[in-house]
C-alpha positions as protocol buffer text, in pm:
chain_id: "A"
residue {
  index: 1
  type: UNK
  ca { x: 6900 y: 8426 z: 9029 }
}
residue {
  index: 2
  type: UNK
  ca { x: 6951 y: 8777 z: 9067 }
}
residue {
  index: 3
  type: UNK
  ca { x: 7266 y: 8896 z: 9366 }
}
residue {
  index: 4
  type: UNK
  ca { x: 7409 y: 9180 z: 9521 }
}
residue {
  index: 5
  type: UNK
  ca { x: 7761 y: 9170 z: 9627 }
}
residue {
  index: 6
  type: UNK
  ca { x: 7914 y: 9409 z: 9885 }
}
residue {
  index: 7
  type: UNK
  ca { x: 8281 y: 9515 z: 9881 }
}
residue {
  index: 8
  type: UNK
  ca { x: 8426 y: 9693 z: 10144 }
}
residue {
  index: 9
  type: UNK
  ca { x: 8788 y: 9782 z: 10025 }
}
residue {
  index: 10
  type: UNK
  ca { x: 9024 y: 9985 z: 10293 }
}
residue {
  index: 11
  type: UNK
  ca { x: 9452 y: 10031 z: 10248 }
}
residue {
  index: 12
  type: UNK
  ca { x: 9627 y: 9780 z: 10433 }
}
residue {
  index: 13
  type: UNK
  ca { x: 9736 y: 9865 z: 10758 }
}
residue {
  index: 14
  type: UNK
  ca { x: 10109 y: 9876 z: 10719 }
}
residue {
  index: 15
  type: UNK
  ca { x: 10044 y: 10150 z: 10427 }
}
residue {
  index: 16
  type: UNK
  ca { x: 9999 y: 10499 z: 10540 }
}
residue {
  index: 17
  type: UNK
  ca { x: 9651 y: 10622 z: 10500 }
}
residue {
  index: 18
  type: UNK
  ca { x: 9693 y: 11057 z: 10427 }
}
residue {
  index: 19
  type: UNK
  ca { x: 9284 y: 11055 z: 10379 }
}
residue {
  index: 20
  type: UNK
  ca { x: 9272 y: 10915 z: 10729 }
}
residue {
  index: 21
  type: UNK
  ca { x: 9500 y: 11130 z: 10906 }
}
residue {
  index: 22
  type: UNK
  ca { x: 9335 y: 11446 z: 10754 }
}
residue {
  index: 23
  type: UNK
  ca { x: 8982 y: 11298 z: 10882 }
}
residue {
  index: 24
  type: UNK
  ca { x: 9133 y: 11231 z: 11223 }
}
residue {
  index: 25
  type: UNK
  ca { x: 9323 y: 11596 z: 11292 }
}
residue {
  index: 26
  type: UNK
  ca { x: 8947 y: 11718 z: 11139 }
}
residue {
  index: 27
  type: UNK
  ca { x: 8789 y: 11518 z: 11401 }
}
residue {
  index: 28
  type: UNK
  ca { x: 9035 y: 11681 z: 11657 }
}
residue {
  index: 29
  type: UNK
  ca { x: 8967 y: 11980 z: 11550 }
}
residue {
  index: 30
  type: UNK
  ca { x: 8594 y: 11963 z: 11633 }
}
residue {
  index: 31
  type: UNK
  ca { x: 8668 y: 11875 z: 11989 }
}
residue {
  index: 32
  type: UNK
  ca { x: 8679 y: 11462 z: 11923 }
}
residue {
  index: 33
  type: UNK
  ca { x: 8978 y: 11466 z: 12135 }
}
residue {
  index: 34
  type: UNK
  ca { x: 8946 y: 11071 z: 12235 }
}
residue {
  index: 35
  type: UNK
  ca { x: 9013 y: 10951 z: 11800 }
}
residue {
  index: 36
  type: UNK
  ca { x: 9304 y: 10746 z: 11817 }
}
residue {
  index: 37
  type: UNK
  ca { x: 9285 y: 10642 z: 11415 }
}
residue {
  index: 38
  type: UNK
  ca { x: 9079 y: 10662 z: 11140 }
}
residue {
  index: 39
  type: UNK
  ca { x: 9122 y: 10427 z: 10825 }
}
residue {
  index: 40
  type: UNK
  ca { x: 8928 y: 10542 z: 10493 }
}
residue {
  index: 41
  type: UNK
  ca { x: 8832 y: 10321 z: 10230 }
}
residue {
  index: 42
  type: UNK
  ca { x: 8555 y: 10269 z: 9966 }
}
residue {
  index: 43
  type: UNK
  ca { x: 8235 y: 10026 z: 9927 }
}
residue {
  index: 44
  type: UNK
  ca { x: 8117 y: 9897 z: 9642 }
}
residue {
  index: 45
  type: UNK
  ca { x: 7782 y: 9721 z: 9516 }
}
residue {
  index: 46
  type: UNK
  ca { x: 7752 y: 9504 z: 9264 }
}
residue {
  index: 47
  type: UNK
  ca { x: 7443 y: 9352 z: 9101 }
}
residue {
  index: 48
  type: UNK
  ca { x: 7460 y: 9040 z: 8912 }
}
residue {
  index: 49
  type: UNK
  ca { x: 7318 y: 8705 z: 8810 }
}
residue {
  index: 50
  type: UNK
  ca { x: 7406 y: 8371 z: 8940 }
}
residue {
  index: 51
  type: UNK
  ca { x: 7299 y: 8025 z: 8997 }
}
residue {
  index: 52
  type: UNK
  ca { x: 7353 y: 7987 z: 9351 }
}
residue {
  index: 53
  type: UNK
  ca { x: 7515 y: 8183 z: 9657 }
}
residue {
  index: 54
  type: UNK
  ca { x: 7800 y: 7949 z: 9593 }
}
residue {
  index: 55
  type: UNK
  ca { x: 7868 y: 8043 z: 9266 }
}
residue {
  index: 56
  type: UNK
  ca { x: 7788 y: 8408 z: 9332 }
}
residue {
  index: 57
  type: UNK
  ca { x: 8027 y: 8452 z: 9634 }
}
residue {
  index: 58
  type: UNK
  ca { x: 8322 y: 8261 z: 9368 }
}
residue {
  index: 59
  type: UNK
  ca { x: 8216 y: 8528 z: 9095 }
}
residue {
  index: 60
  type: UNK
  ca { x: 8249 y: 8843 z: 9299 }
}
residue {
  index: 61
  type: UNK
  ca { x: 8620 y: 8725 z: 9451 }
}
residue {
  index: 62
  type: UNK
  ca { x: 8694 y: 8684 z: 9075 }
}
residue {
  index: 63
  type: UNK
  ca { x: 8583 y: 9044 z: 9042 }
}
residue {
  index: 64
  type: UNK
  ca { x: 8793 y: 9179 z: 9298 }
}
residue {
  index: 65
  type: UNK
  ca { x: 9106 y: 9006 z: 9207 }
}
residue {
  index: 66
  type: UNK
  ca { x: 9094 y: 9089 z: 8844 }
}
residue {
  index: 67
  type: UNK
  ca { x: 8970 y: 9465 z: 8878 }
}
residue {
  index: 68
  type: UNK
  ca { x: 8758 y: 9543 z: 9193 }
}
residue {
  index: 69
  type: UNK
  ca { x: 9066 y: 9509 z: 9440 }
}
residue {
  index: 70
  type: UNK
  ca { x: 9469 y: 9637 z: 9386 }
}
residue {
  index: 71
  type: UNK
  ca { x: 9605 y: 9316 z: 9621 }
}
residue {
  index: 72
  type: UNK
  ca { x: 9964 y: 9539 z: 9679 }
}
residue {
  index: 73
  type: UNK
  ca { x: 9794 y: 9797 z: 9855 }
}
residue {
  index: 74
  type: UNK
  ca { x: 9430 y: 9716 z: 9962 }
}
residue {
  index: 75
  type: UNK
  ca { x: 9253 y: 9440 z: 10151 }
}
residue {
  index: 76
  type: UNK
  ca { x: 8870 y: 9373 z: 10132 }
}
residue {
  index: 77
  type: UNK
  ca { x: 8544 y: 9217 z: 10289 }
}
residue {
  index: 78
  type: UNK
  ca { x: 8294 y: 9054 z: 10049 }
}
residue {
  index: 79
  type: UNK
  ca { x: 7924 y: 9017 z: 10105 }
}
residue {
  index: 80
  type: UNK
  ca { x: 7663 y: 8834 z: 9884 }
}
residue {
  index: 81
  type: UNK
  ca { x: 7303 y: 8839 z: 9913 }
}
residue {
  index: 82
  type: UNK
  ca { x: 7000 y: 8695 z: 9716 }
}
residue {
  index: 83
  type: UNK
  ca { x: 6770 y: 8973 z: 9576 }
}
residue {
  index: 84
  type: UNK
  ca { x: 6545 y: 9109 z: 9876 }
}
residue {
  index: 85
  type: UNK
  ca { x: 6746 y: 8996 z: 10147 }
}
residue {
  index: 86
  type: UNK
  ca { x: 6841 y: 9302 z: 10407 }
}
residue {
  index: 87
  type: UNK
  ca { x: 7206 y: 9480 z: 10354 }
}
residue {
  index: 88
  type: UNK
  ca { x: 7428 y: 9403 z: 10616 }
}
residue {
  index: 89
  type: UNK
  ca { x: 7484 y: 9743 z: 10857 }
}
């Protein structure tokens, strides 16, 4: 069975985030005087085969612990979904 795995990766909140900060005194800038903070991070899709949403879910963790994810410094969401099923917002 065919799945798509979605990885939301973002720095871990007691790292400083520059990207963020530059977004945020951007968003000043422009007059969006009420942005307290602004995190960036990255999201990735994966397409892959599996037998079940079980196994699937236990093969993209695998992913992100061996390459997807850098555990020092990131943290990360997962998502898996069977072929044709709706992406999450």
């Amino acid at each position: 069975m065919k799945f798509a795995g979605i990885v939301s990766i973002r720095l871990r909140e007691d790292l400083l985030d520059p990207q963020g900060k530059a977004v945020m005194t951007g968003l000043k800038q422009l007059g969006f005087e009420t942005v307290e903070d602004v995190r960036v991070g990255k999201q990735l899709k994966v397409v892959f085969e599996a037998r079940d949403g079980e196994e699937a879910m236990a093969r993209l963790k695998e992913m992100c612990t061996k390459l997807l994810v850098n555990p020092v410094t990131e943290d990360y969401d997962t998502v898996v979904m069977a072929e044709g099923e709706p992406e999450p917002d």
